[in-house]
TORTOR-976510 format. One record per residue (C-alpha): residue number from 1; residue in one letter; x, y, z negated. Coordinates in steps of 0.1 Angstrom, whole numbers, always signed. Layout:
<pts>
@num:NUM&residu:A&x:X&y:Y&z:Z
...
</pts>
This chain:
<pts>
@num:1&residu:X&x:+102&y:+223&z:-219
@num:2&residu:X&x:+112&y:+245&z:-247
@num:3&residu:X&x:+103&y:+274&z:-230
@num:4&residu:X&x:+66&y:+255&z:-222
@num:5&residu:X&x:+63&y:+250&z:-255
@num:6&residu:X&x:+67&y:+290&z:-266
@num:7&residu:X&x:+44&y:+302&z:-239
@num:8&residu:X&x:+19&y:+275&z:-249
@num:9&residu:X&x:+24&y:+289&z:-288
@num:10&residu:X&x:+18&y:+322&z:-276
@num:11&residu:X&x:-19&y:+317&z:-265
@num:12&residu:X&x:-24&y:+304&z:-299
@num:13&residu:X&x:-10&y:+326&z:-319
@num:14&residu:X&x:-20&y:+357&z:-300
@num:15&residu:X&x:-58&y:+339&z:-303
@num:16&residu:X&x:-62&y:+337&z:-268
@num:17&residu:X&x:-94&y:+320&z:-263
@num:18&residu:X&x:-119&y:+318&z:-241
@num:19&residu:X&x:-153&y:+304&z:-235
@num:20&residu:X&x:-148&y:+286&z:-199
@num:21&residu:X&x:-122&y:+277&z:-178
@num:22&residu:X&x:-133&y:+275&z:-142
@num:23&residu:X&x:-112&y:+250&z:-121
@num:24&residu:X&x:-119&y:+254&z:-77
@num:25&residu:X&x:-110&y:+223&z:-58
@num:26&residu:X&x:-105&y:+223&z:-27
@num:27&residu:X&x:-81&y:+214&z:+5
@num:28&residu:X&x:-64&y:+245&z:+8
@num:29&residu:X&x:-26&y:+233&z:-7
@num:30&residu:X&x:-32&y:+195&z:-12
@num:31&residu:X&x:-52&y:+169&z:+4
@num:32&residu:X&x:-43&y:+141&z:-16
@num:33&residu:X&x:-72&y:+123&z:-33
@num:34&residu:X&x:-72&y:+114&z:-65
@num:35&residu:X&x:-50&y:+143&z:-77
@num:36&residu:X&x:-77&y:+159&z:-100
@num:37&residu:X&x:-70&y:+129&z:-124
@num:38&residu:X&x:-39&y:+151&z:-132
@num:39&residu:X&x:-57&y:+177&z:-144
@num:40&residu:X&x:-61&y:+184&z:-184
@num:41&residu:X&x:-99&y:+177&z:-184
@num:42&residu:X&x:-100&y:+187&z:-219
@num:43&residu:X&x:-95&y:+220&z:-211
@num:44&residu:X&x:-119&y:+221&z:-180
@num:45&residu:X&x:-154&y:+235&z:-186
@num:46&residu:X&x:-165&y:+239&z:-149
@num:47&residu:X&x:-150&y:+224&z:-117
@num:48&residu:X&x:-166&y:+243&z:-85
@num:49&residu:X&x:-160&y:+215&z:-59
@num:50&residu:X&x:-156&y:+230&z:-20
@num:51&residu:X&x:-185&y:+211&z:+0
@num:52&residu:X&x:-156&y:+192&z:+25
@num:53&residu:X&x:-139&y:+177&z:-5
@num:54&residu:X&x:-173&y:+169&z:-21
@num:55&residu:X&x:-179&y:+150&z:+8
@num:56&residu:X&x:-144&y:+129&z:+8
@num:57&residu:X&x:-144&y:+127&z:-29
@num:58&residu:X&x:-180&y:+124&z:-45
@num:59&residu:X&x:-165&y:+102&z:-73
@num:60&residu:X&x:-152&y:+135&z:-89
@num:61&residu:X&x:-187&y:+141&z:-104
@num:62&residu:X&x:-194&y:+117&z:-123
@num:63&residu:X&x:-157&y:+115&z:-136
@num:64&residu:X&x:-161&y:+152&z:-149
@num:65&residu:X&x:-187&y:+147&z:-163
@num:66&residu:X&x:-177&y:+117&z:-183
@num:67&residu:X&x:-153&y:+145&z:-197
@num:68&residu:X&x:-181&y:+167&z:-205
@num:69&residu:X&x:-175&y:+191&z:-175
@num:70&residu:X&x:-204&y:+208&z:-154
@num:71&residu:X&x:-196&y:+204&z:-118
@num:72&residu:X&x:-207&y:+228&z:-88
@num:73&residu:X&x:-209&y:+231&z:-53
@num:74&residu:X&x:-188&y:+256&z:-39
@num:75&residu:X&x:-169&y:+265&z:+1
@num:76&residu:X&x:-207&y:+261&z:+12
@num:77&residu:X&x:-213&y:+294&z:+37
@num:78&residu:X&x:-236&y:+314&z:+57
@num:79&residu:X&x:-227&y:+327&z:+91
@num:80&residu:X&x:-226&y:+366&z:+82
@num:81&residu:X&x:-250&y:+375&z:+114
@num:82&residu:X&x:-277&y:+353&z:+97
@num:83&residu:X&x:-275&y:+375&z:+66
@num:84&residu:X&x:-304&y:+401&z:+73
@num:85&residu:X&x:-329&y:+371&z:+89
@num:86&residu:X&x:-347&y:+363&z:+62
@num:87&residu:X&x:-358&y:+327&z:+79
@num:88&residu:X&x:-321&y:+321&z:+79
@num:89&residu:X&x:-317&y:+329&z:+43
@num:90&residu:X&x:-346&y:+307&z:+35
@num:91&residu:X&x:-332&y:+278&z:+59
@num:92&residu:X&x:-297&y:+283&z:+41
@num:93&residu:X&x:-309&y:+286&z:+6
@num:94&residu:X&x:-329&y:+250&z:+9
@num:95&residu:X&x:-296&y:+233&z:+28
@num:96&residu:X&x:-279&y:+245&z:-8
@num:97&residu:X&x:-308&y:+231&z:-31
@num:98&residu:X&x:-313&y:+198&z:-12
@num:99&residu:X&x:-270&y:+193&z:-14
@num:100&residu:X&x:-267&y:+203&z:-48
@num:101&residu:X&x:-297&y:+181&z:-60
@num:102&residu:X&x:-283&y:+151&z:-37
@num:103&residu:X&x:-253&y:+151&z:-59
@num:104&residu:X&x:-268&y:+158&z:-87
@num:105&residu:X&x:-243&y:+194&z:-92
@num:106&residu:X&x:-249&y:+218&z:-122
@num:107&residu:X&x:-254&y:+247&z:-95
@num:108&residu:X&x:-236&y:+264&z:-71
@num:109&residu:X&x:-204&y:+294&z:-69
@num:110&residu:X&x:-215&y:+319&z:-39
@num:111&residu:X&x:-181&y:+333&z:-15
@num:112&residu:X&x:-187&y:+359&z:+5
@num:113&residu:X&x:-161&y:+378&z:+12
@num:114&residu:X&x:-154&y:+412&z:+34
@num:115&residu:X&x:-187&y:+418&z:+33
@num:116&residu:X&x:-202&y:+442&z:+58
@num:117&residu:X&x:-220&y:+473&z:+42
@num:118&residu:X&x:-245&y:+466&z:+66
@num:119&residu:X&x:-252&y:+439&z:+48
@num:120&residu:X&x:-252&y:+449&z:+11
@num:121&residu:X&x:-286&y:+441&z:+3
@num:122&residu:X&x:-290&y:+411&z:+24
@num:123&residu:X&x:-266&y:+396&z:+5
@num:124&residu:X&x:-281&y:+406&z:-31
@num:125&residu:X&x:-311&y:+395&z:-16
@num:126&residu:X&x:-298&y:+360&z:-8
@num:127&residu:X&x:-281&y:+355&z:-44
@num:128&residu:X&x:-312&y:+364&z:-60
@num:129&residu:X&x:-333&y:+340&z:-37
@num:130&residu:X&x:-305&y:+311&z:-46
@num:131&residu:X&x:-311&y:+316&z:-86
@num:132&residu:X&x:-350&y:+317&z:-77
@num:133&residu:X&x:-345&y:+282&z:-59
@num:134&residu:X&x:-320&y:+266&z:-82
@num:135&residu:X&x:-334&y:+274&z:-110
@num:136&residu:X&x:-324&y:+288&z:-147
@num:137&residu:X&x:-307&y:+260&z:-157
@num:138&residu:X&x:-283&y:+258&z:-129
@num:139&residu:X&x:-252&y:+279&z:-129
@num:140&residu:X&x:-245&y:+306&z:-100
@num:141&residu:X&x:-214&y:+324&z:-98
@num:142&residu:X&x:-201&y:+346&z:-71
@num:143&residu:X&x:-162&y:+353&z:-63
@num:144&residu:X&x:-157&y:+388&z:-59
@num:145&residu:X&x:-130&y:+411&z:-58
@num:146&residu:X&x:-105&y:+426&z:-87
@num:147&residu:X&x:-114&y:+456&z:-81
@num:148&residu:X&x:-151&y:+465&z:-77
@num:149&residu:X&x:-154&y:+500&z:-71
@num:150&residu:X&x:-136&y:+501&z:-39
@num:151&residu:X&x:-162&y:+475&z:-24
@num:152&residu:X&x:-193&y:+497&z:-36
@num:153&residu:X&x:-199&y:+502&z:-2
@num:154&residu:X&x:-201&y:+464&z:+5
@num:155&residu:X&x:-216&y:+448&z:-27
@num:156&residu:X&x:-246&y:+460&z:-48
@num:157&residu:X&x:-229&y:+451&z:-85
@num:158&residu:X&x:-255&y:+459&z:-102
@num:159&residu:X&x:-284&y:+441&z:-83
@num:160&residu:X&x:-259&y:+410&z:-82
@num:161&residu:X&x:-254&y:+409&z:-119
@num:162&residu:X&x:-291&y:+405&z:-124
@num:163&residu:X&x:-296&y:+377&z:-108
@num:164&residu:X&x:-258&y:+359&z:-113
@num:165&residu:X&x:-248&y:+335&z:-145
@num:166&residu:X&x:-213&y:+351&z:-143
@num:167&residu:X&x:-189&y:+369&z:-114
@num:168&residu:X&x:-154&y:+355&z:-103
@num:169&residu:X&x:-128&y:+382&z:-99
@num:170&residu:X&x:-106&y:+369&z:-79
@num:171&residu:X&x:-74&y:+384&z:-92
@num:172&residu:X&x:-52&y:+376&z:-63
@num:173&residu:X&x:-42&y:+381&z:-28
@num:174&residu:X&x:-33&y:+417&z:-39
@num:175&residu:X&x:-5&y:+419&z:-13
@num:176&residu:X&x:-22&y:+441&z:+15
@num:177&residu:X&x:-44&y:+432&z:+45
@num:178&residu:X&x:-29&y:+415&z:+77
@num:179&residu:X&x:-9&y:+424&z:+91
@num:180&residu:X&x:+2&y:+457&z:+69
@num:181&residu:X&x:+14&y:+428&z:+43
@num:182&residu:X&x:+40&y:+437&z:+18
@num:183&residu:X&x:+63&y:+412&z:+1
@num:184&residu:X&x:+55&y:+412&z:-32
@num:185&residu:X&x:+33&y:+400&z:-61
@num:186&residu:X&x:+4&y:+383&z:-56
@num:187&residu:X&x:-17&y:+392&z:-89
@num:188&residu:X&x:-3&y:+416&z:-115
@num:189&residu:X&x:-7&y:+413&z:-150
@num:190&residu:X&x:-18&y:+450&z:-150
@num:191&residu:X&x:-47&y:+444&z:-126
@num:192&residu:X&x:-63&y:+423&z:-159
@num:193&residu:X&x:-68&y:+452&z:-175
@num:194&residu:X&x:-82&y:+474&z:-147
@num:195&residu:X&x:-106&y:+445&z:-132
@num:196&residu:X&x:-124&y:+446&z:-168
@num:197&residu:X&x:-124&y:+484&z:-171
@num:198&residu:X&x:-139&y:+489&z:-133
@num:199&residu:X&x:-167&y:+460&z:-138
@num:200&residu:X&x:-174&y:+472&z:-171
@num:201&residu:X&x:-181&y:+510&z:-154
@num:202&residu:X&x:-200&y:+489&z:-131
@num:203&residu:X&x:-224&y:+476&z:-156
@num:204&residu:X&x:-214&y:+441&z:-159
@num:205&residu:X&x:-196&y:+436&z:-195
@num:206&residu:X&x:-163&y:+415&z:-198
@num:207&residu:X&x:-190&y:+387&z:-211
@num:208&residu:X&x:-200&y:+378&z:-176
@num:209&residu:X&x:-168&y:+377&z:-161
@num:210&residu:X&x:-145&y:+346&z:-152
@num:211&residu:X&x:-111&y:+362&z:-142
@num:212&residu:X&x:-100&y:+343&z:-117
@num:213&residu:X&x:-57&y:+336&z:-111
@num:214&residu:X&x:-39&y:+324&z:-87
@num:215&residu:X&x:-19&y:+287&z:-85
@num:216&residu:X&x:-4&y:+295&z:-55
@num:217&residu:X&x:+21&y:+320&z:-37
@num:218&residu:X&x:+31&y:+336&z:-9
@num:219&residu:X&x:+61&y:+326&z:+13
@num:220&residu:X&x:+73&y:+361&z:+32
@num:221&residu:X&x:+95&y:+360&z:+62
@num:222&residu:X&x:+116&y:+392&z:+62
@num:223&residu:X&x:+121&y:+411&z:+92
@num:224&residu:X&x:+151&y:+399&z:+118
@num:225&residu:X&x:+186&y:+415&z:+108
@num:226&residu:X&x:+176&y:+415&z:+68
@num:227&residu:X&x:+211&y:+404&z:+47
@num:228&residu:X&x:+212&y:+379&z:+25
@num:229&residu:X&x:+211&y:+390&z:-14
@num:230&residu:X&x:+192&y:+421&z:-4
@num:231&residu:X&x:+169&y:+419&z:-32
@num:232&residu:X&x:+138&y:+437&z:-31
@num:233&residu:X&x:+144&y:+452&z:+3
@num:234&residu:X&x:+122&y:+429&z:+24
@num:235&residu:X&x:+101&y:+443&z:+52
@num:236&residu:X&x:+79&y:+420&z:+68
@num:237&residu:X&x:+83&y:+404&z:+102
@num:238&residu:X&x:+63&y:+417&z:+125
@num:239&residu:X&x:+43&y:+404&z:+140
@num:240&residu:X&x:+32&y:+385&z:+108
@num:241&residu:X&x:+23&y:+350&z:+108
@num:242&residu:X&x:-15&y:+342&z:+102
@num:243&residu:X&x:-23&y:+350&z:+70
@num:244&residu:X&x:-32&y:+318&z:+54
@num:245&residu:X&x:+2&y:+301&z:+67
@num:246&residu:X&x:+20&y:+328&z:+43
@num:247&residu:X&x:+1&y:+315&z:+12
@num:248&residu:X&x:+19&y:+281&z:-10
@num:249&residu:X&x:+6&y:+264&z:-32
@num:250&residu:X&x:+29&y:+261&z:-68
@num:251&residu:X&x:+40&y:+223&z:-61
@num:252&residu:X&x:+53&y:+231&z:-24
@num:253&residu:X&x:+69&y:+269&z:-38
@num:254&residu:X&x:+90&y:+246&z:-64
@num:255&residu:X&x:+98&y:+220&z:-31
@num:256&residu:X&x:+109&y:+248&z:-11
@num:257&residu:X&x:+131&y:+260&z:-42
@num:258&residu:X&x:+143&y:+227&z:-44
@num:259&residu:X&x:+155&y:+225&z:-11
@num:260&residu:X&x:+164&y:+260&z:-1
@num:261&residu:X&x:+172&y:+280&z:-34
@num:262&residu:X&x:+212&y:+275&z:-30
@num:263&residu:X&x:+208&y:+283&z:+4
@num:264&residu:X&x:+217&y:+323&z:-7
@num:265&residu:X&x:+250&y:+325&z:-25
@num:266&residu:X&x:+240&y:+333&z:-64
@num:267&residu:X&x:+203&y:+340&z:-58
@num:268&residu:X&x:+181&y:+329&z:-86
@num:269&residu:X&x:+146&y:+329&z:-99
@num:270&residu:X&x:+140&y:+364&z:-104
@num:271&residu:X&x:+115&y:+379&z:-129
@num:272&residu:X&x:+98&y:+414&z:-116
@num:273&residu:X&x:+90&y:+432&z:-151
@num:274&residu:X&x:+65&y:+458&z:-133
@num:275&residu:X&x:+40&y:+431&z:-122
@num:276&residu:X&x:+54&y:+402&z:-146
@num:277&residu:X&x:+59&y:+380&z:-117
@num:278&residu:X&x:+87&y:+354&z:-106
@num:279&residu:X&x:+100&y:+355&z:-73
@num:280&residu:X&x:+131&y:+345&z:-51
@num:281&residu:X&x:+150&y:+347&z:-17
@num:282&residu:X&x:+159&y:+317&z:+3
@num:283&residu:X&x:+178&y:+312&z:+39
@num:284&residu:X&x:+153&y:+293&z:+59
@num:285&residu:X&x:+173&y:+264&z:+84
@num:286&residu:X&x:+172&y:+289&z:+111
@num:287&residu:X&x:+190&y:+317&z:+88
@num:288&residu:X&x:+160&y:+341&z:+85
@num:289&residu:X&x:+153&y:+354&z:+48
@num:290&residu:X&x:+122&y:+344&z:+28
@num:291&residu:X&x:+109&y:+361&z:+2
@num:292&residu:X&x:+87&y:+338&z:-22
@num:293&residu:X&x:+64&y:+356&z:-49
@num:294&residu:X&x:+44&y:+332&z:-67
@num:295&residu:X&x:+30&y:+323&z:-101
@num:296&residu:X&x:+40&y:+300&z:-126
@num:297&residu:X&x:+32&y:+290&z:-162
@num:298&residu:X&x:+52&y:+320&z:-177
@num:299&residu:X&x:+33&y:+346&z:-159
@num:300&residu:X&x:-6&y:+328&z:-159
@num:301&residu:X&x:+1&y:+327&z:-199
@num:302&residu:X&x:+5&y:+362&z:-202
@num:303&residu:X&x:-29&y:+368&z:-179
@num:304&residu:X&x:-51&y:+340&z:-196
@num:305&residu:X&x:-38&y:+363&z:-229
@num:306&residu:X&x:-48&y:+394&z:-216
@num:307&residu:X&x:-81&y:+377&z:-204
@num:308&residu:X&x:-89&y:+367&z:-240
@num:309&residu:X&x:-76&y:+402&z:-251
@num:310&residu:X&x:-101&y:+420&z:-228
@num:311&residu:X&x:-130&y:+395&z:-240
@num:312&residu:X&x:-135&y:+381&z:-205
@num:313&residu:X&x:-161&y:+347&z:-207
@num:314&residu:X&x:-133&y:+329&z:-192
@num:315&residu:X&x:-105&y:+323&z:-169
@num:316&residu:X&x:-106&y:+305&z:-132
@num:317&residu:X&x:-77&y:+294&z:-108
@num:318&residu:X&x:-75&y:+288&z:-73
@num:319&residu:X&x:-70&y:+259&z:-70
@num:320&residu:X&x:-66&y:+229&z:-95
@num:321&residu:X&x:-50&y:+211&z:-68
@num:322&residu:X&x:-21&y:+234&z:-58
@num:323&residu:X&x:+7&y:+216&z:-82
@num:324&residu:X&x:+11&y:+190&z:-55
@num:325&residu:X&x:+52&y:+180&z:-49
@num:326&residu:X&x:+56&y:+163&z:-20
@num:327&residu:X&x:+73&y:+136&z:-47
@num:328&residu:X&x:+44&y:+119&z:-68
@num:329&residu:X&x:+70&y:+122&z:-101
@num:330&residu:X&x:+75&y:+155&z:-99
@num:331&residu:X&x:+39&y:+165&z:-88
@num:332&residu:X&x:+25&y:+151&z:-124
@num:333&residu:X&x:+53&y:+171&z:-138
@num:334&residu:X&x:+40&y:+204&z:-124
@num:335&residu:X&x:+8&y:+196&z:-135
@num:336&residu:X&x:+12&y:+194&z:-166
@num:337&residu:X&x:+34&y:+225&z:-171
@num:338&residu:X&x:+7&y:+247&z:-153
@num:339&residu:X&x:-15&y:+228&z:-172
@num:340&residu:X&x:+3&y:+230&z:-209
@num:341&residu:X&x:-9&y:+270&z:-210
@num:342&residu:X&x:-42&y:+268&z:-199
@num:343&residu:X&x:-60&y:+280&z:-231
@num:344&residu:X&x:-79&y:+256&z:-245
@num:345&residu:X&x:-119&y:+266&z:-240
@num:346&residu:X&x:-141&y:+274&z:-274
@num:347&residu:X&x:-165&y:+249&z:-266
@num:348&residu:X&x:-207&y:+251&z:-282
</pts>
């Protein structure tokens, strides 16, 4: 807790502050309901609700906004072949508006991602007809990726920026492709600096952007034959599992620590000072080696710093649900050590 209490300390005395903290919920790492009552609401400016959990949990909106939080509609997509029909875009566009005015939402976070550079200006084309429909008083984001310029070919920045409130770099899943993944970290604290930079070349000012950060980790089997205590040397199985079953939220990486961390004589938590990122090795029960890279409090409080440093609007993380333990106890107690260094929004 001391430690908590330290990285807490540092946002404030380093003035880290920001403008809006972004908050996704979805099913992804926990399906529990309730467990956004855990969350520090006072710190929540925006909560971008997937459309399934919406559905199963509709009380969420008017408890945020009892806490003064906008709430938007979010995990609501387009079949990518429907992209360059206009009819389709006009059918999808009104299935958003009719949704988002059922629930009475405060607008609506666009993910698209991998786009196809076939359909680069289909896309800008359907952002700019959701703003048109929604209106300037609801607020559209769009997740895209940390680093812009190597999706020019896929995304038209520029045309996107006109008609978007603010973009959501998601500053994760930096690991590779599947199935050339490489065990290692998920978002490092030097990619901050070089999302801004990019965007900002791109035309679209730290001012609009929500850097987005990642609650969650990735669980990497290493390839048969690796010893235990080999460190860093982990090359991935092959063939990899699907992608998505690699990923762990923070509540089930500290459960599988729990359970497995003594499993490797004198392995520890390690700290990787390259990409400021915690990570350890684990035996699983039938003897292969794990590598885990994840984040934690230590390393988010030294990106929602260098958010404030670099002026961004805000920070985001995927997802607010992703400290769930598989003990109740223990999953409050995550929560509100991820949650003790979320900086605290400069609210109007």
């Amino acid at each position: 807790m001391l430690l908590l209490g330290l990285l807490a300390g540092l946002l404030g005395v380093c003035g880290a502050q920001v403008a809006e903290v972004f908050v996704f919920h979805s099913n992804n790492y926990n399906e529990a309901a309730g467990d956004y009552k855990l969350w520090d609401w006072s710190k929540v400016t925006t909560v971008a609700v997937w459309k399934d959990r919406l559905l199963e949990e509709p009380d969420i909106v008017p408890f945020a906004r009892a806490r003064g939080a906008k709430v938007v509609l979010g995990g609501f997509g387009m079949n990518a072949e429907h992209f360059s029909n206009a009819s389709a875009r006009a059918a999808y566009v009104g299935a958003v508006v009719n949704l988002t005015s059922a629930f009475r939402l405060d607008g609506f976070n666009v993910d698209i991602e991998g786009n196809a550079p076939e359909h680069r200006d289909a896309v800008t084309a359907l952002t700019c007809d959701l703003k048109a429909a929604l209106g300037p008083a609801s607020m559209l984001t769009f997740d895209l990726g940390a680093a812009p310029k190597s999706e020019i070919d896929r995304y038209d920045f520029a045309g996107l920026g006109v008609c978007l409130d603010y973009i959501v770099p998601m500053i994760y899943d930096m690991v590779g492709g599947w199935p050339e993944l490489s065990p290692g970290p998920n978002s490092p604290l030097g990619a901050v600096r070089t999302c801004v930079e990019e965007y900002s070349e791109l035309g679209i000012p730290p001012s609009r952007l929500i850097l987005g950060f990642p609650w969650y980790g990735y669980d990497f089997p290493c390839a048969a034959g690796t010893p235990a205590g080999s460190g860093g040397a982990c090359v991935m199985a092959q063939p990899p599992p699907p992608f998505l079953q690699l990923e762990a939220g923070y509540g089930t990486v500290l459960d599988t620590w729990e359970r497995r961390g003594a499993s490797v004589a004198g392995a520890g938590v390690s700290w990787d000072n390259t990409s400021s990122t915690p990570w350890f090795e684990y035996a699983a029960t039938d003897g292969s080696i794990h590598q885990c890279w994840y984040d934690d409090p230590r390393s988010l409080a030294l990106k929602y710093a260098a958010a404030a440093e670099h002026s961004a609007r805000g920070v985001a993380f995927w997802t607010g649900d992703s400290f769930h333990r598989a003990n109740g106890t223990k999953s409050a107690g995550a929560a509100r050590d991820m949650w003790a260094v979320v900086p605290t929004p400069a609210r109007p």
